[in-house]
C-alpha positions as CSV (number, residue, x, y, z in Angstrom):
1,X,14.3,9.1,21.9
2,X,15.6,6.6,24.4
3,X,19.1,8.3,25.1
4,X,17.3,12.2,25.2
5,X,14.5,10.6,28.1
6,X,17.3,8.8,29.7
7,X,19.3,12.0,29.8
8,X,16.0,15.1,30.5
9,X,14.4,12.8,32.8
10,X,15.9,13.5,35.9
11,X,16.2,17.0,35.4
12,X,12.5,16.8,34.8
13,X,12.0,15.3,37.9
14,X,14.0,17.7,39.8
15,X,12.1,20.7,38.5
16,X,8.6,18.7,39.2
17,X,9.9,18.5,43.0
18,X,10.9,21.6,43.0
19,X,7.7,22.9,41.8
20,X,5.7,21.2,44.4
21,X,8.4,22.8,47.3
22,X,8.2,25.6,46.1
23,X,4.7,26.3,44.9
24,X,3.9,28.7,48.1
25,X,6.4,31.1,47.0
26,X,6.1,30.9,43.1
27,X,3.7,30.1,40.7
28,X,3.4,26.2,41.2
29,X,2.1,23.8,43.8
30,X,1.1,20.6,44.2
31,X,-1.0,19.8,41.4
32,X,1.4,21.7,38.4
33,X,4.7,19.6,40.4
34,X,2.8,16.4,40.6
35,X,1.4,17.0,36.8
36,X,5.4,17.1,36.2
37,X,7.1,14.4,37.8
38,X,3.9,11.9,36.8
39,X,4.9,12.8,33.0
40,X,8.5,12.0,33.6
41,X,7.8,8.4,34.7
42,X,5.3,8.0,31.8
43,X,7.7,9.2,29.4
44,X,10.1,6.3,31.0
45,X,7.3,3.8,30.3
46,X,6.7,5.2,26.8
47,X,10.6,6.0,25.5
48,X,11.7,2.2,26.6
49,X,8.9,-0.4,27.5
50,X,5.9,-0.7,29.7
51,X,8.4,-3.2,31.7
52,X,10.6,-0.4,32.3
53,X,8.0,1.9,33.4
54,X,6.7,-0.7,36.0
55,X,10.4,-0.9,37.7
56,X,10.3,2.8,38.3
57,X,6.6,2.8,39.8
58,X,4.2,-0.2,39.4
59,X,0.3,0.0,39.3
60,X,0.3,-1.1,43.1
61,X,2.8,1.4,44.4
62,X,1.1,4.2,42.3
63,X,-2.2,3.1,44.0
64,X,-1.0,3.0,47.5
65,X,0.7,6.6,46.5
66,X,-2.5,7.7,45.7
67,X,-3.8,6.5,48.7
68,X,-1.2,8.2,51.1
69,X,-1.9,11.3,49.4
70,X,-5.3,12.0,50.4
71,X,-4.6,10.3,53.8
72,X,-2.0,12.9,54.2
73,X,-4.1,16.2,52.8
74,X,-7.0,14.5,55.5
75,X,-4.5,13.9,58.6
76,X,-2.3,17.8,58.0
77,X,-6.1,18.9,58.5
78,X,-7.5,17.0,61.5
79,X,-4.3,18.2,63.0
80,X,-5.3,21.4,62.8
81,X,-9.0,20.1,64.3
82,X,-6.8,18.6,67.3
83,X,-4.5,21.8,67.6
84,X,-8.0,23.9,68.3
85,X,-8.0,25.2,64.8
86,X,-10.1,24.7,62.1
87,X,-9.9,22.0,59.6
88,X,-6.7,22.8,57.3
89,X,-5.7,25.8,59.7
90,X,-2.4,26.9,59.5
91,X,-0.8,29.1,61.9
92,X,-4.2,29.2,64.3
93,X,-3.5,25.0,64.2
94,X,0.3,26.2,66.0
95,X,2.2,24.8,62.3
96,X,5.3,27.5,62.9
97,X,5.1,30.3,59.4
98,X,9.0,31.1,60.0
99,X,9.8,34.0,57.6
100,X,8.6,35.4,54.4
101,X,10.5,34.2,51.1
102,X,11.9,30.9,52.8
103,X,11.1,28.0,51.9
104,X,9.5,26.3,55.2
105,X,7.8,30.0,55.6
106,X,4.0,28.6,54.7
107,X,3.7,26.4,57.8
108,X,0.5,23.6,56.8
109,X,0.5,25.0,52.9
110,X,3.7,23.2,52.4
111,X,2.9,20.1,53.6
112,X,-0.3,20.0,51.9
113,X,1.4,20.8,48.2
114,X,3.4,17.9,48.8
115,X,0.9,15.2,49.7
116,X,-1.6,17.0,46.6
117,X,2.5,16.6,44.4
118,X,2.0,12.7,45.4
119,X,-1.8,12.5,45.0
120,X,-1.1,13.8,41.2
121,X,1.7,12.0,40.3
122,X,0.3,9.3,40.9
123,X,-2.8,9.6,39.8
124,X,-1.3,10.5,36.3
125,X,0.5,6.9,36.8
126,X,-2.1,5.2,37.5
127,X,-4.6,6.3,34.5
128,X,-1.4,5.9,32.3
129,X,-1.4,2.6,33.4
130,X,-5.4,1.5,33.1
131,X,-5.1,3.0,29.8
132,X,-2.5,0.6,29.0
133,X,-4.2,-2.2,30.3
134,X,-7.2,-1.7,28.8
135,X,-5.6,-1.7,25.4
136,X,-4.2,-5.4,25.8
Protein backbone atom coordinates (compact mmCIF):
# COMPACT_ATOMS: atom_id res chain seq x y z
CA UNK A 1 0.00 0.00 0.00
CA UNK A 2 2.78 2.32 0.99
CA UNK A 3 4.96 1.92 -2.26
CA UNK A 4 1.48 2.06 -4.84
CA UNK A 5 0.34 5.71 -2.75
CA UNK A 6 3.97 6.73 -2.82
CA UNK A 7 3.98 6.03 -6.52
CA UNK A 8 -0.24 7.20 -7.73
CA UNK A 9 -0.07 10.08 -5.53
CA UNK A 10 1.40 12.61 -7.56
CA UNK A 11 -0.23 11.70 -10.58
CA UNK A 12 -3.34 12.03 -8.55
CA UNK A 13 -2.47 15.28 -7.64
CA UNK A 14 -1.66 16.38 -11.03
CA UNK A 15 -5.05 15.35 -12.39
CA UNK A 16 -6.91 17.03 -9.18
CA UNK A 17 -5.08 20.43 -10.50
CA UNK A 18 -5.77 19.85 -13.62
CA UNK A 19 -9.38 19.32 -12.97
CA UNK A 20 -9.74 22.54 -11.14
CA UNK A 21 -7.81 24.51 -14.31
CA UNK A 22 -9.64 23.16 -16.41
CA UNK A 23 -13.13 22.80 -15.11
CA UNK A 24 -14.47 25.76 -17.43
CA UNK A 25 -13.71 23.83 -20.44
CA UNK A 26 -14.55 20.19 -19.35
CA UNK A 27 -16.57 18.60 -16.95
CA UNK A 28 -14.74 19.50 -13.58
CA UNK A 29 -14.18 22.54 -11.47
CA UNK A 30 -13.38 23.58 -8.41
CA UNK A 31 -15.26 21.42 -6.06
CA UNK A 32 -14.65 17.75 -8.26
CA UNK A 33 -10.52 19.09 -8.42
CA UNK A 34 -10.38 20.06 -4.79
CA UNK A 35 -12.48 16.67 -3.86
CA UNK A 36 -9.31 15.10 -5.68
CA UNK A 37 -6.24 16.59 -4.53
CA UNK A 38 -7.81 16.62 -0.62
CA UNK A 39 -8.06 12.57 -1.15
CA UNK A 40 -4.50 12.40 -2.31
CA UNK A 41 -3.08 14.02 0.92
CA UNK A 42 -5.44 11.80 3.08
CA UNK A 43 -4.38 8.82 1.42
CA UNK A 44 -0.68 10.03 2.44
CA UNK A 45 -1.90 10.31 6.03
CA UNK A 46 -3.74 6.95 5.85
CA UNK A 47 -1.02 4.68 3.66
CA UNK A 48 2.06 5.81 6.09
CA UNK A 49 1.12 7.67 9.51
CA UNK A 50 -0.85 10.55 10.65
CA UNK A 51 2.85 12.14 11.19
CA UNK A 52 3.36 11.89 7.59
CA UNK A 53 0.16 13.39 6.64
CA UNK A 54 0.79 16.43 8.96
CA UNK A 55 4.36 17.16 7.02
CA UNK A 56 2.44 17.36 3.78
CA UNK A 57 -0.39 19.75 5.18
CA UNK A 58 -1.01 20.24 8.96
CA UNK A 59 -4.38 21.10 10.67
CA UNK A 60 -3.21 24.94 10.83
CA UNK A 61 -2.17 25.27 7.26
CA UNK A 62 -5.41 23.37 6.07
CA UNK A 63 -7.29 25.98 8.22
CA UNK A 64 -5.66 29.04 6.97
CA UNK A 65 -6.22 27.25 3.37
CA UNK A 66 -9.59 27.22 4.04
CA UNK A 67 -9.61 30.51 5.03
CA UNK A 68 -7.89 31.99 1.83
CA UNK A 69 -10.36 30.28 -0.13
CA UNK A 70 -13.39 31.97 0.68
CA UNK A 71 -11.40 35.22 1.12
CA UNK A 72 -10.47 34.75 -2.48
CA UNK A 73 -14.12 33.53 -3.97
CA UNK A 74 -15.24 37.05 -1.73
CA UNK A 75 -12.37 39.47 -3.08
CA UNK A 76 -12.59 38.03 -7.27
CA UNK A 77 -16.22 39.30 -6.55
CA UNK A 78 -15.97 42.71 -4.90
CA UNK A 79 -13.64 43.24 -7.73
CA UNK A 80 -16.17 42.96 -9.97
CA UNK A 81 -18.41 45.49 -7.46
CA UNK A 82 -15.27 47.98 -7.81
CA UNK A 83 -14.93 47.34 -11.66
CA UNK A 84 -18.74 48.66 -11.98
CA UNK A 85 -20.05 45.19 -12.35
CA UNK A 86 -21.99 43.12 -10.39
CA UNK A 87 -20.92 40.96 -7.63
CA UNK A 88 -18.99 37.86 -9.33
CA UNK A 89 -19.26 39.67 -12.93
CA UNK A 90 -17.01 38.47 -15.30
CA UNK A 91 -16.43 40.26 -18.51
CA UNK A 92 -18.92 43.29 -17.52
CA UNK A 93 -16.26 43.52 -14.16
CA UNK A 94 -13.33 44.15 -17.35
CA UNK A 95 -11.60 40.28 -16.38
CA UNK A 96 -10.23 39.76 -20.22
CA UNK A 97 -12.45 36.26 -21.75
CA UNK A 98 -9.45 35.70 -24.47
CA UNK A 99 -10.59 32.95 -26.81
CA UNK A 100 -12.83 30.05 -26.71
CA UNK A 101 -11.22 26.48 -25.87
CA UNK A 102 -8.08 28.10 -24.09
CA UNK A 103 -7.42 27.74 -21.01
CA UNK A 104 -7.33 31.46 -19.56
CA UNK A 105 -10.63 31.91 -22.02
CA UNK A 106 -13.25 32.17 -18.80
CA UNK A 107 -11.93 35.39 -17.40
CA UNK A 108 -13.35 35.58 -13.30
CA UNK A 109 -14.67 31.59 -13.71
CA UNK A 110 -11.16 30.55 -13.55
CA UNK A 111 -10.06 32.18 -10.72
CA UNK A 112 -13.01 31.34 -8.81
CA UNK A 113 -12.63 27.31 -9.54
CA UNK A 114 -9.26 27.65 -8.09
CA UNK A 115 -9.94 29.42 -4.79
CA UNK A 116 -13.45 26.87 -4.51
CA UNK A 117 -10.17 23.78 -5.59
CA UNK A 118 -8.42 25.23 -2.32
CA UNK A 119 -11.60 25.86 -0.28
CA UNK A 120 -12.28 21.93 -0.88
CA UNK A 121 -9.13 20.50 -0.44
CA UNK A 122 -8.88 21.72 2.42
CA UNK A 123 -11.78 21.43 3.82
CA UNK A 124 -11.57 17.60 3.10
CA UNK A 125 -8.13 17.92 5.23
CA UNK A 126 -9.37 19.50 7.76
CA UNK A 127 -12.49 17.11 8.62
CA UNK A 128 -9.98 14.18 7.89
CA UNK A 129 -8.10 15.56 10.53
CA UNK A 130 -11.02 16.41 13.41
CA UNK A 131 -12.11 12.99 12.68
CA UNK A 132 -8.78 11.85 13.71
CA UNK A 133 -8.54 13.80 16.56
CA UNK A 134 -11.63 13.09 17.91
CA UNK A 135 -10.83 9.34 17.93
CA UNK A 136 -7.65 9.76 20.28
Amino acid sequence: MRITSRLVTPFIQVYGIYVILHGHLSPGGGFSGGAIFGASLILIALSFNLEAGVKQISHQTASILESGGVLGFLLTGLVAIIFGGNYLANQAAGFPIGQAGELFSAGAILIITVFVGIKVASTIVTLFYNIIEGEK
